[in-house]
C-alpha positions as a Markdown table, in Angstrom:
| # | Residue | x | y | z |
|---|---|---|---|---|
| 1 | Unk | -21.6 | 188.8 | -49.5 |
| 2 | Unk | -22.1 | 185.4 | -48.2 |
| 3 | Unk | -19.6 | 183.0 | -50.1 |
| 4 | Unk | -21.4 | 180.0 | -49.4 |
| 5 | Unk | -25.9 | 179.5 | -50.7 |
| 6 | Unk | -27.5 | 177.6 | -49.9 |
| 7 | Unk | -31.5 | 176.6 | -51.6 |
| 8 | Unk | -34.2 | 174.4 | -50.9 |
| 9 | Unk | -36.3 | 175.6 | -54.1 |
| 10 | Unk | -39.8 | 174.7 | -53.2 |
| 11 | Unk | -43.2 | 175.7 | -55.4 |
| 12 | Unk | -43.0 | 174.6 | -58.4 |
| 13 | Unk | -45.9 | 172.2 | -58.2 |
| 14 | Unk | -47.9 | 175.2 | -56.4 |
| 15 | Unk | -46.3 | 177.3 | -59.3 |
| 16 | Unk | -48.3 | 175.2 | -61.8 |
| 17 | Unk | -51.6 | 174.7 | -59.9 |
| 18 | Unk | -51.9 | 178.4 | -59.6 |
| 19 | Unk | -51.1 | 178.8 | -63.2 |
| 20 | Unk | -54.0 | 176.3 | -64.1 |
| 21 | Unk | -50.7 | 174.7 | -65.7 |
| 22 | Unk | -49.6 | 170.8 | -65.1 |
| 23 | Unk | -47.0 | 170.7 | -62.6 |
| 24 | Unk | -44.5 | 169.6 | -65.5 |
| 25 | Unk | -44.7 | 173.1 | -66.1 |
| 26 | Unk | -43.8 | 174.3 | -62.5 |
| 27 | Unk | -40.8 | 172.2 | -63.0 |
| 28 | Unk | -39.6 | 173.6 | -65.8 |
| 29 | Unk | -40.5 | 177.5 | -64.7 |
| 30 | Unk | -38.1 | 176.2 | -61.8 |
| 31 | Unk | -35.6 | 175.1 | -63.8 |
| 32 | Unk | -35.1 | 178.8 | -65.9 |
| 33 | Unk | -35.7 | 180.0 | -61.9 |
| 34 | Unk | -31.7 | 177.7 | -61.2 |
| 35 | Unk | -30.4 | 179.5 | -64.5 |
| 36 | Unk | -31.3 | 182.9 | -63.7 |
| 37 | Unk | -30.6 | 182.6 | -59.7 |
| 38 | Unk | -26.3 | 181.0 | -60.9 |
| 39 | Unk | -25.6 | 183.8 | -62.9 |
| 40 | Unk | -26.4 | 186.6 | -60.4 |
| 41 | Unk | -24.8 | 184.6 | -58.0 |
| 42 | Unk | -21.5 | 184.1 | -60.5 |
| 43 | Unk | -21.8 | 188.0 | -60.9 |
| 44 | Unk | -21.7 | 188.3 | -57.3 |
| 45 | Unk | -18.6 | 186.2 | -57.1 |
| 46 | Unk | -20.2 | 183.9 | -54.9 |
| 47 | Unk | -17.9 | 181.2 | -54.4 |
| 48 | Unk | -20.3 | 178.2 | -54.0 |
| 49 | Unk | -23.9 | 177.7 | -54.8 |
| 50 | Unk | -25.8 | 174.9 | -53.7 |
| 51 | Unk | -29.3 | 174.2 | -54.7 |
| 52 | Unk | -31.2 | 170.9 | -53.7 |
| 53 | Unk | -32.7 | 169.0 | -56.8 |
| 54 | Unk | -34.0 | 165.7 | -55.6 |
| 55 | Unk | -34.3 | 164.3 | -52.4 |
| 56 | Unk | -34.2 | 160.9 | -51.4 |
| 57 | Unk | -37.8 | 161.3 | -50.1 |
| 58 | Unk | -39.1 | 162.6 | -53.4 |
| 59 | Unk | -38.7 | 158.8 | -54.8 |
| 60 | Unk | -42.3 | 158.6 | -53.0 |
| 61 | Unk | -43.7 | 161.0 | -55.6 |
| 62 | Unk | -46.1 | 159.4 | -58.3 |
| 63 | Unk | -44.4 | 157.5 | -60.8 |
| 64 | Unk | -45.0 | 159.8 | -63.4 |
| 65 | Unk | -43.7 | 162.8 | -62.1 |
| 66 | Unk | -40.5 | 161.1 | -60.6 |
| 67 | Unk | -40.0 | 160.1 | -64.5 |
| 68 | Unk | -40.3 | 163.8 | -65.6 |
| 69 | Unk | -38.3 | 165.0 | -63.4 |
| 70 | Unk | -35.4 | 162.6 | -64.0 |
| 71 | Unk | -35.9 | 163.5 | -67.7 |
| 72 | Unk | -36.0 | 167.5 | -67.1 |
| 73 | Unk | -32.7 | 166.5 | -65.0 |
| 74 | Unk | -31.1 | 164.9 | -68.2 |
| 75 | Unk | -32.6 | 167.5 | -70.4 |
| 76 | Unk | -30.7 | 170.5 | -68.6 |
| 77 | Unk | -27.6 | 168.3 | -68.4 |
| 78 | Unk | -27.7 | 168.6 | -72.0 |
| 79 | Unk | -28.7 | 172.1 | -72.7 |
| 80 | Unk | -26.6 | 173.5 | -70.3 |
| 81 | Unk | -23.1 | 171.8 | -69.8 |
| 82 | Unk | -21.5 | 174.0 | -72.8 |
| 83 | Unk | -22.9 | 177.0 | -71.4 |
| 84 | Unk | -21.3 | 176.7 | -67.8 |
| 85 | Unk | -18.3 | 175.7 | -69.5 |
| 86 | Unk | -18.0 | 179.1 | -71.0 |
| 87 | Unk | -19.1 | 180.7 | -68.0 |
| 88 | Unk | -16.1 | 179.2 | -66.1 |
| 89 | Unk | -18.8 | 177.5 | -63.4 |
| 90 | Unk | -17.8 | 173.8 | -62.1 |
| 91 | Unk | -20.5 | 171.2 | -61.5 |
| 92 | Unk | -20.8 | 169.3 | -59.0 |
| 93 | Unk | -23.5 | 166.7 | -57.8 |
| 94 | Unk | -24.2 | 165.1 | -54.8 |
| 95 | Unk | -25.9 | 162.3 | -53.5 |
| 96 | Unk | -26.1 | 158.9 | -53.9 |
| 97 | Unk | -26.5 | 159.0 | -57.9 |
| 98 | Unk | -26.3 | 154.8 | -57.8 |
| 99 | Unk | -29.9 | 155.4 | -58.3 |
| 100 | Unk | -30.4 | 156.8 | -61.2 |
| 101 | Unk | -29.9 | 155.1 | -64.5 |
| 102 | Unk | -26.9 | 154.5 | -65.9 |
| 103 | Unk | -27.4 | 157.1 | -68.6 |
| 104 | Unk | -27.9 | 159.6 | -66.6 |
| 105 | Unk | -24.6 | 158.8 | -64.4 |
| 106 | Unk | -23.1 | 159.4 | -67.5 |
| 107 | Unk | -23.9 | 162.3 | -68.6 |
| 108 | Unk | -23.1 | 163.7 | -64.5 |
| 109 | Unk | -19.6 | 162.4 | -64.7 |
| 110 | Unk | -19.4 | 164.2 | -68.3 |
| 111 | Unk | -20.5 | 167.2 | -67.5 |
| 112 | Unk | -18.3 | 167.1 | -63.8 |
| 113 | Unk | -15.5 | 166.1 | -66.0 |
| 114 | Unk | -16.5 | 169.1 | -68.6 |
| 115 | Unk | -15.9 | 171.4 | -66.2 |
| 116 | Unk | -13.8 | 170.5 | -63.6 |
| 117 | Unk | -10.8 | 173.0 | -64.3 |
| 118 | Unk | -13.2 | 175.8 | -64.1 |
| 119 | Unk | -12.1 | 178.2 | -61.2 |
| 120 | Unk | -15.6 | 180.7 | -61.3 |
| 121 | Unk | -18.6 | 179.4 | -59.0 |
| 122 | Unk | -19.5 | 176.0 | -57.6 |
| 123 | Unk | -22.2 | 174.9 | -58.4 |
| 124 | Unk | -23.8 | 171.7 | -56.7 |
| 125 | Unk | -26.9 | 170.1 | -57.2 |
| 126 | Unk | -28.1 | 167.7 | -54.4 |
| 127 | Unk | -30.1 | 164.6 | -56.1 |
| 128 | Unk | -31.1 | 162.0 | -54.6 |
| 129 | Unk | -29.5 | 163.3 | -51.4 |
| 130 | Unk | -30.7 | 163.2 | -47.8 |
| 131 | Unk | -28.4 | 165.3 | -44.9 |
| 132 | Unk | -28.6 | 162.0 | -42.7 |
| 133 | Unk | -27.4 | 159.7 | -45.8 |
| 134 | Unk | -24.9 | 162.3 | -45.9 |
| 135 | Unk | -23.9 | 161.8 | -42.1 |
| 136 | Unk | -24.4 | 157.8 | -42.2 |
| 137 | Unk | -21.9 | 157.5 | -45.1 |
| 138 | Unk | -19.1 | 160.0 | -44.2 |
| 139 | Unk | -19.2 | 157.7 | -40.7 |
| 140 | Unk | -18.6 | 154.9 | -41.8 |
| 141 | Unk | -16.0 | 156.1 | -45.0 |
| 142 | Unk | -14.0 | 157.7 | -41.9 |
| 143 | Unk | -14.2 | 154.1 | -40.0 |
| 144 | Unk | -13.0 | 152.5 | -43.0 |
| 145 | Unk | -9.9 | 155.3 | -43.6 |
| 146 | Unk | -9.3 | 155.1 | -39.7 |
| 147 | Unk | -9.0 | 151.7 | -40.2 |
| 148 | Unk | -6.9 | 151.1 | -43.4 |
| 149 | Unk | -4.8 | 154.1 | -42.0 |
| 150 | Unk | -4.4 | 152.3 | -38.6 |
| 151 | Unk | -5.8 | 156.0 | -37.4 |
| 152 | Unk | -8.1 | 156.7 | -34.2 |
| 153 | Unk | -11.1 | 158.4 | -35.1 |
| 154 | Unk | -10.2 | 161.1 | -33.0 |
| 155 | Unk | -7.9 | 162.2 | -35.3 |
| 156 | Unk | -10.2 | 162.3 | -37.9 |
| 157 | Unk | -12.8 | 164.9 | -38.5 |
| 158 | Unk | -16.6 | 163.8 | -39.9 |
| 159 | Unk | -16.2 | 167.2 | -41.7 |
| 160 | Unk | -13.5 | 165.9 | -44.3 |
| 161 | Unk | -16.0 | 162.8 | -45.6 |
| 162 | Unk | -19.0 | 164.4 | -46.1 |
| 163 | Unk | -20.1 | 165.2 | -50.0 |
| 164 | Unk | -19.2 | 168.4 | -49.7 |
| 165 | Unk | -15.8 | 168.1 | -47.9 |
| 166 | Unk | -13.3 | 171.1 | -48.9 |
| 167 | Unk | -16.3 | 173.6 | -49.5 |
| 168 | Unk | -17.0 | 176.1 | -47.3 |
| 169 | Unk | -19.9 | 175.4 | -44.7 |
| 170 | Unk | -23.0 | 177.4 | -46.1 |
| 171 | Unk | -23.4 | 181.0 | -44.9 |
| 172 | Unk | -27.2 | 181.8 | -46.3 |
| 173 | Unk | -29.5 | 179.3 | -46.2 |
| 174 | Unk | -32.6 | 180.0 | -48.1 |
| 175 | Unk | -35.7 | 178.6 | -48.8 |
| 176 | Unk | -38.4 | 179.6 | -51.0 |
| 177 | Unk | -42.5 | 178.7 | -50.8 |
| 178 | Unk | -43.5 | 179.5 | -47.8 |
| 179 | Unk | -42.6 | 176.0 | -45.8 |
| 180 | Unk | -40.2 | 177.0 | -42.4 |
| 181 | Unk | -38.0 | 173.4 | -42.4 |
| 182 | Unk | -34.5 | 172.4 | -43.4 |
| 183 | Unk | -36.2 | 169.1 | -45.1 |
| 184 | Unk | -33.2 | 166.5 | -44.3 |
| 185 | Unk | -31.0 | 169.1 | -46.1 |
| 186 | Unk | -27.0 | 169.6 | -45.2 |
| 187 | Unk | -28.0 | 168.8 | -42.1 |
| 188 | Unk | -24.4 | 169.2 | -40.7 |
| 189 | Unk | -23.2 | 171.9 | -42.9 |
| 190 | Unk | -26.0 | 174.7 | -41.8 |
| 191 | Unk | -25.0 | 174.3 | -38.4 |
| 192 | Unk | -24.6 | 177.8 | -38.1 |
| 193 | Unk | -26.0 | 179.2 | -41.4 |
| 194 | Unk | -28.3 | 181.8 | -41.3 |
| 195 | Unk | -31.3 | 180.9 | -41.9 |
| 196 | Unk | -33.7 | 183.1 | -44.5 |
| 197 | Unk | -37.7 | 181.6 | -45.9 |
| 198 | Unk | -39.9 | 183.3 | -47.9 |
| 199 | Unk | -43.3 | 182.7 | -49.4 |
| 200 | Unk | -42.5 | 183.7 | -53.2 |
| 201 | Unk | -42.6 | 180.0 | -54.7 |
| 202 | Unk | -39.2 | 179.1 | -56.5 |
| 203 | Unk | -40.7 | 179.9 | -60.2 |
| 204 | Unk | -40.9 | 183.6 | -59.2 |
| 205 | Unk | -37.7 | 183.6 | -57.8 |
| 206 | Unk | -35.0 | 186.4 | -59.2 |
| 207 | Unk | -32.5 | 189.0 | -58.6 |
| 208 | Unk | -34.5 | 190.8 | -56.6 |
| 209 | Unk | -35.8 | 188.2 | -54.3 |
| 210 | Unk | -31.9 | 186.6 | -54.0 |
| 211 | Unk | -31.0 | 190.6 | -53.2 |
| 212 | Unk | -33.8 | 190.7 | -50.3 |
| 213 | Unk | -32.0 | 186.9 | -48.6 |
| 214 | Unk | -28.5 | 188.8 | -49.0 |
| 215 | Unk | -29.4 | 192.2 | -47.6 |
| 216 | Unk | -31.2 | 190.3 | -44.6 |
| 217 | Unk | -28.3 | 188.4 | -44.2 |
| 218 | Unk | -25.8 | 191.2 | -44.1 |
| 219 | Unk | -28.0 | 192.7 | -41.6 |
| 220 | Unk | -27.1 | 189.7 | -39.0 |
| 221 | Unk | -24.3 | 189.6 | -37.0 |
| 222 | Unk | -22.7 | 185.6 | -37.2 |
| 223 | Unk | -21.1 | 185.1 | -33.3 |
| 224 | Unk | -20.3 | 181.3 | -33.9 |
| 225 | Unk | -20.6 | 180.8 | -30.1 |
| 226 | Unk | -19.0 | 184.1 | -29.4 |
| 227 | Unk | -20.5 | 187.4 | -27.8 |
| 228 | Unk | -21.2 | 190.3 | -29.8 |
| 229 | Unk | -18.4 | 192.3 | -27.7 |
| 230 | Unk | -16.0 | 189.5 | -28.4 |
| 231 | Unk | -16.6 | 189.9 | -32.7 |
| 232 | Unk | -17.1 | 193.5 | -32.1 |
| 233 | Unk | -13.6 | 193.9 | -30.8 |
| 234 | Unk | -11.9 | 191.8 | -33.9 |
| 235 | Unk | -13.2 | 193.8 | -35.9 |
């Protein structure tokens, strides 16, 4: 069991179109998609789950549907805070969040707040988040430490400044609708994730689809570098 997913959910708005449905609709299919995909993985005892929200490209979107979806964001914020609460899940978002309005900011740092003594899965939701923003600004906060420190850099490890420093790199990396790209997305953390696509489009994502990406990924053997006699023998 990988203890580290990783999603790029992608298909909602080809969700919608095939549904003769407005792709507000795909977005909110995609949202009960999120609900159903944490508690299998909380049932698994997956220690982290991270899905990606909002990238920094999707600001290009039309105007309209950038609005919904900051709403829908909000909206789910709302509904569901008290519910992973009592499940014992901790929320977590990341990504430069300066961005979004200062109502929303809010009701993040509530919610983070909310559940930060929770010990069950990790959940973290990527808004507004790009893997090179993610790079760019862990360099220069470890330039700035280095500095007030009176550190070299070489000491230092790019690792510990990233948004997701202290979590475990992700093992599974999946994503759904068909495209084959990582999309600007952990760029430094999937360095040796493995790497599972599939065509079903995020709406129609479930147990059994998440069960397919683990089972394929218990079927890989994970070297890191190593040769399959050298990880055959320690184990």
């Amino acid at each position: 069991m990988p203890k580290h997913i990783a999603i790029i959910m992608d298909g909602n708005g080809r969700w919608a179109t095939q549904q003769n449905k407005p792709r507000t609709a795909g977005h909110k299919a995609g949202v009960d998609a999120l609900r159903s995909t944490i508690e299998v993985c909380a049932s698994y005892h997956v220690e982290v789950l991270t899905v990606f929200a909002f990238s920094s490209e999707n600001w290009g979107r039309p105007a309209t549907e950038v609005k919904i979806l900051m709403d829908l964001f909000m909206l789910t914020l709302k509904r569901q805070a008290k519910r992973l609460d009592k499940n014992n899940i901790r929320l977590k978002i990341i990504g430069d969040t300066s961005k979004f309005s200062l109502t929303l900011q809010k009701k993040i740092k509530d919610v983070e707040e909310l559940t930060a003594d929770n010990s069950g899965l990790l959940l973290v939701i990527a808004a507004n988040y790009g893997g090179q923003w993610d790079i760019e600004q862990a360099s220069l906060r470890m330039i700035e430490y280095a500095s007030a420190e009176k550190l070299a850099l070489t000491d230092l490890k790019i690792s510990d400044f990233l948004s997701t420093a202290g979590m475990p790199d992700p093992d599974l990396f999946i994503r759904t609708g068909g495209e084959q790209r990582i999309s600007n997305f952990l760029l430094w953390q999937i360095a040796y994730s493995e790497l599972y696509f599939t065509t079903t489009l995020w709406p129609d994502f479930n147990k059994e689809e998440l069960d397919l990406a683990i089972k394929h990924y218990s079927s890989r053997q994970r070297r890191f570098g190593k040769t399959s006699e050298q990880i055959n023998e320690s184990t």
